[in-house]
NUKE-178424 format. One record per atom (N, C-alpha, C, O, CB): x, y, z; residue in one letter. Coordinates in steps of 0.05 Angstrom, whole numbers, padded with zeros to 5 digits, always signed. Glycine has a CB too. Example, Ala and Ser with C-alpha at 12.3 -4.5 7.8 and 13.67 -1.06 7.14 Angstrom:
! residues 2
+00264-00114+00156a+00246-00090+00156a+00264-00066+00156a+00285-00066+00169a+00226-00089+00181a+00257-00045+00142s+00273-00021+00143s+00258+00001+00157s+00268+00023+00161s+00282-00012+00114s
//
This chain:
! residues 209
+00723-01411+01157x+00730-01414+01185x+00752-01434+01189x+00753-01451+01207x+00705-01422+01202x+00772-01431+01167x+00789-01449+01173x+00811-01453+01199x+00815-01433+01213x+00799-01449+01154x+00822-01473+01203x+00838-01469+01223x+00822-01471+01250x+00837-01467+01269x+00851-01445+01219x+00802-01475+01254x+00786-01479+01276x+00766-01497+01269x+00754-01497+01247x+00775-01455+01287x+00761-01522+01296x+00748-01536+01304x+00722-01530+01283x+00716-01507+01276x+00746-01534+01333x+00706-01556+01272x+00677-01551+01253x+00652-01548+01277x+00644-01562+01296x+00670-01584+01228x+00646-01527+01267x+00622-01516+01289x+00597-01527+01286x+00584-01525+01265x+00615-01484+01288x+00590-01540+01305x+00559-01558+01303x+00539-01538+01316x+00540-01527+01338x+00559-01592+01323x+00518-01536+01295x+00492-01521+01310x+00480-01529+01333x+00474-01553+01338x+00469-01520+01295x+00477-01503+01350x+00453-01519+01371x+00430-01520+01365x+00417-01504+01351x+00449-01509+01395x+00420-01550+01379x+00400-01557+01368x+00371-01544+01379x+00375-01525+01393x+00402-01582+01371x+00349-01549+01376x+00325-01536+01382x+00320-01544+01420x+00310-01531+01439x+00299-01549+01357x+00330-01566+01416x+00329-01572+01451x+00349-01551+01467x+00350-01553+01491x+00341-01607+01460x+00358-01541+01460x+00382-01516+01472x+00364-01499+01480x+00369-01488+01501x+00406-01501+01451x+00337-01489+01463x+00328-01469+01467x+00296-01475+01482x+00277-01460+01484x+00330-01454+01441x+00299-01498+01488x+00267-01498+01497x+00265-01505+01529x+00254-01522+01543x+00248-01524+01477x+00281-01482+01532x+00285-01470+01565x+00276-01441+01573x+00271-01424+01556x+00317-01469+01574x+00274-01437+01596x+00273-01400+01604x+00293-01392+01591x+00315-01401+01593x+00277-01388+01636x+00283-01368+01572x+00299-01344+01562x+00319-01335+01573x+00336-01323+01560x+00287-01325+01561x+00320-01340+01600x+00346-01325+01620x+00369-01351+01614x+00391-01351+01603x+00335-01320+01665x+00352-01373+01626x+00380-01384+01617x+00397-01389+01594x+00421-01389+01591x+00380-01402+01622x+00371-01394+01575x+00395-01392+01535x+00414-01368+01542x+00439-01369+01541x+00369-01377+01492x+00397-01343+01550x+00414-01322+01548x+00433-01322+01560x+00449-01308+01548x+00406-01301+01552x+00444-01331+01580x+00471-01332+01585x+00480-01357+01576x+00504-01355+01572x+00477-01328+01612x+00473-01375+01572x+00482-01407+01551x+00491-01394+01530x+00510-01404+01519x+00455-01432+01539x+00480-01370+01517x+00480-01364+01485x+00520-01346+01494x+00538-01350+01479x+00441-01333+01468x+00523-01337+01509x+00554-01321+01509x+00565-01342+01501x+00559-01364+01508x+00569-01309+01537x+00587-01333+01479x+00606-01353+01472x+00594-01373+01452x+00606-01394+01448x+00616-01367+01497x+00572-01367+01440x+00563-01383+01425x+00575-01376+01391x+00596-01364+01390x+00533-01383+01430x+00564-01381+01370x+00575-01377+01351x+00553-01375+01323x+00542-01396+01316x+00596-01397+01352x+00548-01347+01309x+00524-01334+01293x+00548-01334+01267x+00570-01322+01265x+00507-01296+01307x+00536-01351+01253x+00539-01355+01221x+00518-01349+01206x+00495-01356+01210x+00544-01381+01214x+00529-01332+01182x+00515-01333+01162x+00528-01321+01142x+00546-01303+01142x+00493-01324+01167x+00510-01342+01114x+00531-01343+01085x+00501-01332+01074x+00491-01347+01058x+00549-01381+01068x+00483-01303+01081x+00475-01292+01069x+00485-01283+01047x+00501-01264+01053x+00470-01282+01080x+00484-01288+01016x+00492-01272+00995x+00510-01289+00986x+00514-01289+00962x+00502-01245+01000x+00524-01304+01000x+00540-01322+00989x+00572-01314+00996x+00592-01325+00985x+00532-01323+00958x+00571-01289+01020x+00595-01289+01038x+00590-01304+01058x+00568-01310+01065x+00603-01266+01047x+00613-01312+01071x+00610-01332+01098x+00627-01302+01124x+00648-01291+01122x+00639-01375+01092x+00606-01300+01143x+00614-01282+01167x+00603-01288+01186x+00582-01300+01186x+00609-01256+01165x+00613-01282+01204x+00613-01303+01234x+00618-01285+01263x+00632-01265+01259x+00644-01331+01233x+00614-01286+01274x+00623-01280+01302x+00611-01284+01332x+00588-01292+01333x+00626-01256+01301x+00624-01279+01351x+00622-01295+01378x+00603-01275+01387x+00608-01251+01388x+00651-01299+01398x+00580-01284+01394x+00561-01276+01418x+00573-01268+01444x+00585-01285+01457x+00543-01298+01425x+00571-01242+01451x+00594-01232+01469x+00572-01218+01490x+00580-01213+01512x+00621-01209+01452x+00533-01209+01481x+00523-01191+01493x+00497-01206+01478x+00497-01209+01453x+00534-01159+01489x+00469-01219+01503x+00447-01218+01497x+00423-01202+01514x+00426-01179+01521x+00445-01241+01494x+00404-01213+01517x+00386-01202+01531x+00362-01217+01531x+00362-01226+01508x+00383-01178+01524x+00339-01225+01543x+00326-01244+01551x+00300-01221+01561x+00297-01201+01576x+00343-01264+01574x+00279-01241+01537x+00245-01231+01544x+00232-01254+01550x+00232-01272+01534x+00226-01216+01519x+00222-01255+01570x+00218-01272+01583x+00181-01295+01580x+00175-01318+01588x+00226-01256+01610x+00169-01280+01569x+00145-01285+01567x+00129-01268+01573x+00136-01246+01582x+00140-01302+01577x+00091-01276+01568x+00076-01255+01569x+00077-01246+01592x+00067-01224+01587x+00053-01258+01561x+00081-01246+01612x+00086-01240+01642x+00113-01217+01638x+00115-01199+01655x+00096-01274+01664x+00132-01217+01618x+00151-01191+01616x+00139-01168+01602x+00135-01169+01578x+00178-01198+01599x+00132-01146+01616x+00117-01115+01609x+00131-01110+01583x+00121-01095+01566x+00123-01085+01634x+00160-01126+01577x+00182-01102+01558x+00172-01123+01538x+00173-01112+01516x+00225-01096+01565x+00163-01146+01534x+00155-01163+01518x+00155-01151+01494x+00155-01127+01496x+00134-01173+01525x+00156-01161+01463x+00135-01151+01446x+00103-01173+01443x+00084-01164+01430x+00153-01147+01416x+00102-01194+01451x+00083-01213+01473x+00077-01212+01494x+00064-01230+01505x+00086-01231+01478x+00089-01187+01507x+00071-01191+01533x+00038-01191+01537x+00027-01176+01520x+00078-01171+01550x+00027-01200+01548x+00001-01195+01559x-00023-01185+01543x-00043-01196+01533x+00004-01178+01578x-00014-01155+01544x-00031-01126+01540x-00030-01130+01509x-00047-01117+01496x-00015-01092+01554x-00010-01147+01493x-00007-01140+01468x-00017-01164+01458x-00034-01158+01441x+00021-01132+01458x-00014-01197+01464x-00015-01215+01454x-00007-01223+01423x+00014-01216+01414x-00034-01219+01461x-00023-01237+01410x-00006-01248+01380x-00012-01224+01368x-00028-01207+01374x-00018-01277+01359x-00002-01226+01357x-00001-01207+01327x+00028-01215+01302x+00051-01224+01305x+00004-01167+01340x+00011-01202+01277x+00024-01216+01261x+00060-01207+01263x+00075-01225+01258x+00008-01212+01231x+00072-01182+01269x+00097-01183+01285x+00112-01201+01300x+00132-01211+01292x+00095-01171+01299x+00100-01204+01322x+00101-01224+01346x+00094-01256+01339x+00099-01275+01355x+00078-01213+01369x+00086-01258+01319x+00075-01295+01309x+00102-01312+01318x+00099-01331+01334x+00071-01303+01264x+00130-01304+01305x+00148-01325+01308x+00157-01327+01328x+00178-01341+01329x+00165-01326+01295x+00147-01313+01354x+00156-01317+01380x+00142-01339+01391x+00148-01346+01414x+00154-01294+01397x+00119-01353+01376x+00099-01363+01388x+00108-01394+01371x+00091-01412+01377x+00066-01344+01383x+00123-01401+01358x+00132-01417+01346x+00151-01437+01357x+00155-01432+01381x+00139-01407+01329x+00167-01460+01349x+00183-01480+01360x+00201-01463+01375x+00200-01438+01374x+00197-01499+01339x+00220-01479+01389x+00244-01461+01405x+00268-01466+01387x+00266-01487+01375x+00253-01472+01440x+00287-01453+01382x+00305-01454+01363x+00307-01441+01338x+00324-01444+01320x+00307-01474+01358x+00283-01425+01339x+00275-01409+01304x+00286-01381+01309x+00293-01376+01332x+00235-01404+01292x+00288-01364+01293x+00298-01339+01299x+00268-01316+01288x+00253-01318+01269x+00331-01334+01280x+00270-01295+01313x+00259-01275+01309x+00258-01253+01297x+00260-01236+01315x+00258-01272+01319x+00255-01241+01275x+00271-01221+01266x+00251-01196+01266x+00227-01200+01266x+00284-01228+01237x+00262-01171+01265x+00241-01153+01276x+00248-01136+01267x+00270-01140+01257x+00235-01148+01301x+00237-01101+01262x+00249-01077+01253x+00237-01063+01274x+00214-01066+01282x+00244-01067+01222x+00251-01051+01281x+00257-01028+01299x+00256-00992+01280x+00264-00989+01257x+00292-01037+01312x+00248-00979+01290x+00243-00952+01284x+00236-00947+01249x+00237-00927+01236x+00270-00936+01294x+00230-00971+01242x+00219-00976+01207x+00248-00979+01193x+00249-00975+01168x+00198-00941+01188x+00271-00985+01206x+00296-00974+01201x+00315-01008+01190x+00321-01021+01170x+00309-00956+01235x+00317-01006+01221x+00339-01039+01225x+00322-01059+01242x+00306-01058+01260x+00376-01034+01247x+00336-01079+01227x+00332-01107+01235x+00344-01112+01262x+00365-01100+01268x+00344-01125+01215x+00333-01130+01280x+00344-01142+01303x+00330-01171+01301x+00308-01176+01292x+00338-01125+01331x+00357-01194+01317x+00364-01221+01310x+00354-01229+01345x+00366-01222+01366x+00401-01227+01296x+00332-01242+01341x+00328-01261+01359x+00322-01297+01365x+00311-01312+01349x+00313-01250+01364x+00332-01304+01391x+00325-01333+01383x+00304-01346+01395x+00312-01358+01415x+00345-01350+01389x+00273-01349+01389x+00262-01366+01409x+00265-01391+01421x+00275-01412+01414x+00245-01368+01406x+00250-01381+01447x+00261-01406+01469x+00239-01413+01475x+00219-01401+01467x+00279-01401+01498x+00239-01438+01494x+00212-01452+01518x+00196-01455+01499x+00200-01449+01476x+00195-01431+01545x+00178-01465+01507x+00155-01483+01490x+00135-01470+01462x+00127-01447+01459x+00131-01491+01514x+00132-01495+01444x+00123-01475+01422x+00096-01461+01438x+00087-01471+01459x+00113-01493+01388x+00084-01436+01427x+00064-01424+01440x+00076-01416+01463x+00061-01401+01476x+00041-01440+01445x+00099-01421+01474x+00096-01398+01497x+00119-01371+01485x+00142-01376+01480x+00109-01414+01535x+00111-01350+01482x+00128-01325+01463x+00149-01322+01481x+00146-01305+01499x+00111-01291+01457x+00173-01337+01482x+00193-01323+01493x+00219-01324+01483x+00227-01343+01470x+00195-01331+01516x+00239-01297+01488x+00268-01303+01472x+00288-01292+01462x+00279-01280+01443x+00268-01311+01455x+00304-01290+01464x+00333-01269+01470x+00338-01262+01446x+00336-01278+01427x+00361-01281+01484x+00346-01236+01445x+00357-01211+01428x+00386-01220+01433x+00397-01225+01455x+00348-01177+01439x+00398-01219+01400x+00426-01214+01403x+00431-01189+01400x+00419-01175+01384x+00441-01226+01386x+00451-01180+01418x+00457-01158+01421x+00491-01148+01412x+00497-01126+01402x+00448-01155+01446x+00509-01167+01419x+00529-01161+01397x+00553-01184+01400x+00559-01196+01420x+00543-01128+01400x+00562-01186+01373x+00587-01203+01373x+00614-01192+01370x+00625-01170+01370x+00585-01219+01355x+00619-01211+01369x+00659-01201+01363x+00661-01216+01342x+00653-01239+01345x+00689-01211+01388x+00671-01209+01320x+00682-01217+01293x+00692-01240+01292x+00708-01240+01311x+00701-01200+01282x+00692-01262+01279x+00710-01277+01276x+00708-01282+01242x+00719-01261+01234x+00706-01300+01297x+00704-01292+01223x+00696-01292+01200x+00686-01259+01180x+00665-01247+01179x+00676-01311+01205x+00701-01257+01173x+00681-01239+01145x+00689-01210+01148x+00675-01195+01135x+00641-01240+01148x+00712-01197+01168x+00705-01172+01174x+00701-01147+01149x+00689-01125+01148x+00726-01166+01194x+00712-01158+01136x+00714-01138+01105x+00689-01141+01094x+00679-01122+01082x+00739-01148+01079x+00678-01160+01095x+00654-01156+01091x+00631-01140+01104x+00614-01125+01097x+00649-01174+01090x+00639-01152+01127x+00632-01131+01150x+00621-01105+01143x+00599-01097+01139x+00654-01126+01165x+00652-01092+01143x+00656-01060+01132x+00646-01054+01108x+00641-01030+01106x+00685-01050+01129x+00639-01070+01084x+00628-01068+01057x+00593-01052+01078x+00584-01030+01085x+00627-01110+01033x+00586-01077+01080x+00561-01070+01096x+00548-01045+01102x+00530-01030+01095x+00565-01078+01118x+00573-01048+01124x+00571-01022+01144x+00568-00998+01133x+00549-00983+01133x+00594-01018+01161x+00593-00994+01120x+00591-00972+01117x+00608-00964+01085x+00618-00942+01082x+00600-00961+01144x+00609-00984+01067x+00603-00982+01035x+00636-00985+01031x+00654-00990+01046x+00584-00948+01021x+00633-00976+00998x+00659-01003+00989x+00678-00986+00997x+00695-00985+00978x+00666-01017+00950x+00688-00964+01021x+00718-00959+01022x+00718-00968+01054x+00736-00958+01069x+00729-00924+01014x+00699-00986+01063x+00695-00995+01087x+00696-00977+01108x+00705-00986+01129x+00710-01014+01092x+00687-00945+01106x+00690-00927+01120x+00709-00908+01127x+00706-00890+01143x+00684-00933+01133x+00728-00914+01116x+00755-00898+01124x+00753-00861+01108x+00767-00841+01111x+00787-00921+01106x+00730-00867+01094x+00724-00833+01085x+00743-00810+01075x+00740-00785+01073x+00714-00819+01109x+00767-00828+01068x+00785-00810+01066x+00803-00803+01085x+00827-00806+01081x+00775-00793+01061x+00794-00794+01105x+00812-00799+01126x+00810-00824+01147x+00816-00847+01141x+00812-00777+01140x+00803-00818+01166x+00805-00845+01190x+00792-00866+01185x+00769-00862+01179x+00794-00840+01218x+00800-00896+01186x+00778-00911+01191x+00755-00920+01206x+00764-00933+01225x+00783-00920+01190x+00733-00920+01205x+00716-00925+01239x+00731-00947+01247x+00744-00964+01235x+00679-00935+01240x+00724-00939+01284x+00737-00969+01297x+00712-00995+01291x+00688-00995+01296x+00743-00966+01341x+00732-01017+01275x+00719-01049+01284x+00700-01046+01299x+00679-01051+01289x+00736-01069+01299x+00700-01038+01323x+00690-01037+01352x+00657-01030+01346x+00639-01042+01359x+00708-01011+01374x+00650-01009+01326x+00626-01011+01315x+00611-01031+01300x+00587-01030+01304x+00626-00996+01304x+00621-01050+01280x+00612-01063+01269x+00596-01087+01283x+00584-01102+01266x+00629-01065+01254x+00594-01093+01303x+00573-01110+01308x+00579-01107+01345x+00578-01126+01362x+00576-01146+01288x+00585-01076+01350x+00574-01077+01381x+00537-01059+01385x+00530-01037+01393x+00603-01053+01403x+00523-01078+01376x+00493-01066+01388x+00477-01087+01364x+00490-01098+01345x+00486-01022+01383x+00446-01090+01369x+00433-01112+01349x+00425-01101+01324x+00421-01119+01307x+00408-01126+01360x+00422-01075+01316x+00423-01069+01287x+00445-01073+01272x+00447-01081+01249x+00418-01044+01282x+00471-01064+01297x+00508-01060+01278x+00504-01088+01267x+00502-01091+01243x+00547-01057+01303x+00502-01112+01285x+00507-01141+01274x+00481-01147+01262x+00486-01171+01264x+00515-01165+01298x+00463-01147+01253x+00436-01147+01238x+00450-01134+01210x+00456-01148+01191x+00407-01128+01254x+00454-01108+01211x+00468-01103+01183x+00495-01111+01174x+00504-01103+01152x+00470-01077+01179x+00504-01121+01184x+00539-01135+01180x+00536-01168+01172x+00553-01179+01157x+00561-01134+01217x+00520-01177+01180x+00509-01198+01181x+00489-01212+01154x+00483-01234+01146x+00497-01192+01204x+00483-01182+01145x+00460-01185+01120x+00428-01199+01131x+00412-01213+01119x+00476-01209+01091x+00428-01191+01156x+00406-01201+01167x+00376-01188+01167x+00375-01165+01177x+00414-01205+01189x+00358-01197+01160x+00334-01187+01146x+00309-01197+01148x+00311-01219+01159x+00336-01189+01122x+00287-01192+01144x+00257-01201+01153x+00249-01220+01138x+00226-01228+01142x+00236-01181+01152x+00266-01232+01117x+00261-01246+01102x+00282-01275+01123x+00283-01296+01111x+00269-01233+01069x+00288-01275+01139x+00302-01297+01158x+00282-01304+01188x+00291-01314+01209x+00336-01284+01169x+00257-01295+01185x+00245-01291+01208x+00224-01317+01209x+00207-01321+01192x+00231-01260+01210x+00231-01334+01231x+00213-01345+01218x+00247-01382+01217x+00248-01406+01222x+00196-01318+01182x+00259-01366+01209x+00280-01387+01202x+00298-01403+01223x+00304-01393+01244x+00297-01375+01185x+00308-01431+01213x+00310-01450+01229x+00343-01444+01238x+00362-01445+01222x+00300-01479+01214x+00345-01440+01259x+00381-01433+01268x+00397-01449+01266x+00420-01442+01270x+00389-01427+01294x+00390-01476+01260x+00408-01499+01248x+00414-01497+01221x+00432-01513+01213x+00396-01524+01251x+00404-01482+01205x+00407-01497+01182x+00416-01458+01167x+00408-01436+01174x+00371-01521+01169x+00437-01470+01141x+00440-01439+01129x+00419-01429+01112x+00404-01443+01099x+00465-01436+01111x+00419-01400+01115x+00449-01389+01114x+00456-01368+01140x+00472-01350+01142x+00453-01371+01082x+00435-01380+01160x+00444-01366+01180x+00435-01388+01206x+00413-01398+01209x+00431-01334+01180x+00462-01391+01226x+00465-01414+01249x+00477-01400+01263x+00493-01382+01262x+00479-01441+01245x+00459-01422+01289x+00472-01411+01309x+00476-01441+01321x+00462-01460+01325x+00456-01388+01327x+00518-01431+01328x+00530-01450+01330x+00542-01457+01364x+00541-01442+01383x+00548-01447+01308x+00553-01482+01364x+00572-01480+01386x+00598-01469+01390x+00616-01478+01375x+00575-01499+01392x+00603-01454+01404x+00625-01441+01417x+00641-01443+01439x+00634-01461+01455x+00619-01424+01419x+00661-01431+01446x+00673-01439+01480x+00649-01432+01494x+00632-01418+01483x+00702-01420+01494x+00647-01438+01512x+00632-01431+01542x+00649-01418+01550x+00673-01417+01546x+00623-01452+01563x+00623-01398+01576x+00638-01376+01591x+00631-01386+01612x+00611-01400+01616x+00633-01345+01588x+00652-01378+01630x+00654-01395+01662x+00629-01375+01666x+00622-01357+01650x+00691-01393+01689x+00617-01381+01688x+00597-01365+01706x+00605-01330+01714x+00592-01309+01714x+00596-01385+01737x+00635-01339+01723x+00654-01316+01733x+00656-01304+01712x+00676-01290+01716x+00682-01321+01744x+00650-01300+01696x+00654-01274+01668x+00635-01266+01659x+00634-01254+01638x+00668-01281+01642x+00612-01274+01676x+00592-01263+01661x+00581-01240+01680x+00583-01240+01704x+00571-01285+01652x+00569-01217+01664x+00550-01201+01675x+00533-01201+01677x+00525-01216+01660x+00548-01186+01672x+00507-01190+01695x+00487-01190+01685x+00475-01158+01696x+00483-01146+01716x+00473-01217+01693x+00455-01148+01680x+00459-01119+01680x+00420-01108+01673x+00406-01124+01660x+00489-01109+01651x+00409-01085+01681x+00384-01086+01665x+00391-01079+01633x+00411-01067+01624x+00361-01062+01679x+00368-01090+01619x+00360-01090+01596x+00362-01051+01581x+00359-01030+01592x+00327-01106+01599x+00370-01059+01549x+00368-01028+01548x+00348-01019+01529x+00341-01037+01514x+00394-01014+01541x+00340-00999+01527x+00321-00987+01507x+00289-00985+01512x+00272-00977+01496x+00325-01002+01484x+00284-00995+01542x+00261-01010+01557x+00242-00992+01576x+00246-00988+01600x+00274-01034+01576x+00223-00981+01560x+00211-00973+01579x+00191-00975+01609x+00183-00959+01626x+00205-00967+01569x+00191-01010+01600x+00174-01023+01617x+00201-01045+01633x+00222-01054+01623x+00144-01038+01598x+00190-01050+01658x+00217-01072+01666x+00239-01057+01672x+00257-01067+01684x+00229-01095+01641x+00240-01038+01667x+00270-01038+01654x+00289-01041+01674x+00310-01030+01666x+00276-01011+01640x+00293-01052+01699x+00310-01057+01718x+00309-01075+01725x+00322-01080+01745x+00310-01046+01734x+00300-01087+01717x+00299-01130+01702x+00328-01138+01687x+00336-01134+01664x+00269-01135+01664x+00345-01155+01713x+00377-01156+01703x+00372-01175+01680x+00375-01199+01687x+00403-01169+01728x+00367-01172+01658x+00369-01191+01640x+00377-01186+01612x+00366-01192+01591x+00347-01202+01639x+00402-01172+01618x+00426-01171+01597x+00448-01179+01605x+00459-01180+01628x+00433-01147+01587x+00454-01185+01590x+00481-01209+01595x+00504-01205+01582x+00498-01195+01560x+00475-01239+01587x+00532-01210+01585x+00554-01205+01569x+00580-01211+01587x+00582-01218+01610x+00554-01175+01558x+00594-01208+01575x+00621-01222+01575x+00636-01204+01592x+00632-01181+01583x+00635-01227+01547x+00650-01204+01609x+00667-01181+01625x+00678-01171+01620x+00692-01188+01609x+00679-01181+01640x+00693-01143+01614x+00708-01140+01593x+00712-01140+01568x+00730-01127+01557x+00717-01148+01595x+00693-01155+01555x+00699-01150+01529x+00698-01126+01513x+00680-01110+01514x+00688-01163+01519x+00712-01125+01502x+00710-01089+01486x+00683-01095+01462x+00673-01074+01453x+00751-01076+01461x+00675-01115+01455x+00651-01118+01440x+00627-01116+01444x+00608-01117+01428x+00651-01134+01432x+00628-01113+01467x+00599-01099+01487x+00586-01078+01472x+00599-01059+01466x+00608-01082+01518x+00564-01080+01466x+00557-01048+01456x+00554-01021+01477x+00551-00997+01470x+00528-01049+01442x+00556-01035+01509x+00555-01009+01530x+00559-01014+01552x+00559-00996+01569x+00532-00994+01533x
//
């Protein structure tokens, strides 16, 4: 990350607030990790916020309570959540608010800054997708929380893990004025689901939607 300012982690007090607010605190923040022993990075551009057992879309809400899935939501604020989805991909979360209370935002996508070739190794294997003919657009590689979960080298073996410390942080970044931010319902949600608590950057083409 040369050539730019040394990025200091946020600390666990960043996160031991309502979910809504990290989640828009978290735009503009900055997701490192020297998984494998590459260094790849990029700007939090798109989160989303579960709010506690009182949120239906929870994977802690209420009706479900602990379970061994759901444990690291119930842990310090500042640890990351990591989860699989459809037995498939990983998704990167950060808990927030008090240990024992399960709450805490899904990253949902960044914008590159560090590693993109690595990236594309990832993604989509050693000719970084170009298949012969076209290359995929960038624009895939970490717009949605599996793209950046697999670009990222991010895994169930990080769940559970401290966002300060490597090989995966979550750092400080510019701040986004108020005026650039969106806020929009949540996606993939069968419950809630018109609960504005996705968040992202205006404009940015790194949005996943």
């Amino acid at each position: 990350m040369s050539g730019r300012r040394a990025l200091r982690p946020l600390p666990p007090a960043f996160y031991a607030r309502a979910a809504d607010e990290v989640a828009r605190d978290l735009l503009g923040a900055v997701l490192v990790s020297t998984t494998g022993g590459a260094l790849v990075s990029g700007r939090i551009v798109e989160t989303e916020a579960y709010l506690g057992p009182h949120d239906p879309a929870s994977h802690a809400a209420e009706r479900i309570g602990r379970t061994a899935r759901n444990a690291a939501m119930f842990g310090p604020p500042g640890i990351a959540y990591v989860y699989r989805i459809y037995g498939l991909h990983w998704c990167l979360n950060a808990v927030t608010g008090e240990e024992g209370y399960p709450a805490a935002v899904l990253i949902r996508a960044l914008e590159p800054l560090d590693g993109i070739e690595v990236m594309r190794r990832r993604r989509w294997g050693a000719d970084g997708g170009a298949g012969g003919v076209a290359r995929r657009p960038d624009r895939e590689l970490t717009s949605g929380p599996a793209r950046l979960a697999e670009a990222l080298a991010i895994d169930g073996t990080l769940n559970g893990h401290p966002l300060q410390a490597a090989p995966l942080v979550l750092a400080e970044g510019e701040p986004v004025e108020a005026a650039g931010i969106e806020a929009a319902p949540r996606v993939g949600v069968t419950r809630a689901a018109d609960w504005p608590l996705r968040f992202f950057i205006r404009g940015n083409p790194w949005v996943s939607r």
